[in-house]
C-alpha positions as CSV (number, residue, x, y, z in Angstrom):
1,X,-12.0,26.3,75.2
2,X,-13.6,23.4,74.5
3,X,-16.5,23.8,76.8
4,X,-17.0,26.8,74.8
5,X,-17.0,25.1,71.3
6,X,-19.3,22.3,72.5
7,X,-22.1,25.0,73.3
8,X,-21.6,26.6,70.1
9,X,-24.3,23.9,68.8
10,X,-27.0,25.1,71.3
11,X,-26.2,28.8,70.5
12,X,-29.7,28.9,68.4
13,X,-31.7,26.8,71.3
14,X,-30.6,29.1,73.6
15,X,-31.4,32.3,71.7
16,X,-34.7,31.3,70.9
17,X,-35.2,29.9,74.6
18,X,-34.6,33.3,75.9
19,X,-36.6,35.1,73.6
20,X,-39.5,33.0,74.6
21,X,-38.8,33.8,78.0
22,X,-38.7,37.6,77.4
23,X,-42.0,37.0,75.2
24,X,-43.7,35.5,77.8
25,X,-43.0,38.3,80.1
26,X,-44.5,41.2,77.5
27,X,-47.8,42.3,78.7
28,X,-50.5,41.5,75.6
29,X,-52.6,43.8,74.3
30,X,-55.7,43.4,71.5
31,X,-53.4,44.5,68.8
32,X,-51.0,41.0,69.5
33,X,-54.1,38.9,70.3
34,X,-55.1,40.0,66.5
35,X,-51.9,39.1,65.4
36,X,-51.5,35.7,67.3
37,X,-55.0,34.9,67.2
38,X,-54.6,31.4,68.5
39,X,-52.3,31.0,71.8
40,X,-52.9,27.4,71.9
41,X,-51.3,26.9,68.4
42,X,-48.4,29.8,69.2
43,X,-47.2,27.4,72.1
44,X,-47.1,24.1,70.1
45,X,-45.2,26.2,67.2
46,X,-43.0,28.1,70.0
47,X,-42.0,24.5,71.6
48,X,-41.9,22.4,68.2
49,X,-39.2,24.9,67.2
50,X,-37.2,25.0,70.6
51,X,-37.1,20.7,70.5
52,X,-36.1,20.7,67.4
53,X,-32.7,23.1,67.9
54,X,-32.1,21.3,71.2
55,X,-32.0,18.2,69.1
56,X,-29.8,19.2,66.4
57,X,-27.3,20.9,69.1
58,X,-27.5,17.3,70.8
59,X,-27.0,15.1,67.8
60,X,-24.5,17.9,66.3
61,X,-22.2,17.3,69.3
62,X,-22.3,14.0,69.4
63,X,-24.5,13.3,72.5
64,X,-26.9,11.5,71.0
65,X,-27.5,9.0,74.0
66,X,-31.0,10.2,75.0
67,X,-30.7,13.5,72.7
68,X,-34.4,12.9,72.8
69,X,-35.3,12.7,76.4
70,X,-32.7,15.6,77.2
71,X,-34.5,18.1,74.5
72,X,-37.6,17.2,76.1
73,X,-36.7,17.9,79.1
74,X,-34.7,21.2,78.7
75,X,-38.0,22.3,76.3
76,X,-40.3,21.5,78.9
77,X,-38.2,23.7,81.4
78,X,-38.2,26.6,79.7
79,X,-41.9,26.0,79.0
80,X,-42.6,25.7,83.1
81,X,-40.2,28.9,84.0
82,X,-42.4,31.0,81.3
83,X,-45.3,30.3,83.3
84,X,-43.6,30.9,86.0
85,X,-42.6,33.9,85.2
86,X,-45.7,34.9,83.9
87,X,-47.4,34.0,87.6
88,X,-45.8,36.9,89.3
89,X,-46.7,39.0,86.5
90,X,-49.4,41.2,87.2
91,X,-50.5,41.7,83.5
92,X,-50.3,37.7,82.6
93,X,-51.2,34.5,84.1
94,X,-50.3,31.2,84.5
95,X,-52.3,28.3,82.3
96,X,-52.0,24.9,82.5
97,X,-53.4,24.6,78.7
98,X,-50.2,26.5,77.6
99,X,-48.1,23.9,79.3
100,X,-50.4,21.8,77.4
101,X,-49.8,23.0,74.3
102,X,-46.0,23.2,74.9
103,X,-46.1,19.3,75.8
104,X,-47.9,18.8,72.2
105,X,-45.3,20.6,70.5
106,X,-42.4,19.2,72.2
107,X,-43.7,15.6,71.4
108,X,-44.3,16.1,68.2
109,X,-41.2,18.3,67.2
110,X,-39.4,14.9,68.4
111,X,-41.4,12.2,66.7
112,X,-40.6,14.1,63.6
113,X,-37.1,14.8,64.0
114,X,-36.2,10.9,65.1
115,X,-38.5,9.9,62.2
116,X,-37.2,12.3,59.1
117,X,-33.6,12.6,60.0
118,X,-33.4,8.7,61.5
119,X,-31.4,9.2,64.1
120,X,-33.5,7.6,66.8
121,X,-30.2,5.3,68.0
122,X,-27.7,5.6,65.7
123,X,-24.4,6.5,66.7
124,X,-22.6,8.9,65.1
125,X,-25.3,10.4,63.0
126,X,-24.7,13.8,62.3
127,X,-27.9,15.9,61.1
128,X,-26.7,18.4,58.1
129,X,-29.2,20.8,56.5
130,X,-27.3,21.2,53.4
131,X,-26.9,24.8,53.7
């Protein structure tokens, strides 16, 4: 049970990890292009969201030892199985840019996170939107 309640934190980063991974596996068309017009800045946006849920699951479960060097690297996963995915795909491709892009948004999701909520060491800090 209580491997169960310590993934409820991560429930949103996952959710939102998997629907990247389904998005990423949708062939586009000129009516999504038009909609998304700019790949490169749905990436960094994509990515800056998933850091910032892996972070708050980390710091929300009290793992905050390298909370930022694990949401990095769990981020950065799920950006490198999207391309992945999207290799074998005969409809998409694989880009190095949109790893790019993903890196950019991971980074920056975390600088902000450690710098608004200052939680970059402190133990026991506990990040509470107020909601």
């Amino acid at each position: 049970m209580s491997k169960i309640k310590s993934l409820k934190p991560f429930i949103p980063a996952y959710s939102f990890a998997a629907l990247i991974l389904i998005g990423s596996s949708i062939p586009t068309d000129k009516l999504n292009q038009k909609i998304l017009s700019s790949d490169f800045v749905t990436h960094i946006a994509a990515f800056s969201l998933l850091a910032i849920l892996l972070s708050i699951g980390y710091v929300n479960t009290k793992k905050i030892r390298f909370w930022c060097v694990k949401a990095a690297a769990v981020s950065l996963l799920v950006g490198v199985l999207a391309e992945v995915i999207q290799f074998f795909l005969p409809y998409r491709n694989f880009s190095i840019k949109d790893l790019g892009a993903d890196v950019i948004g991971i980074i920056t999701a975390l600088v902000l996170f450690a710098v608004i909520y200052g939680i970059s060491g402190k133990k026991g800090a506990r990040f509470d939107p107020g909601i």
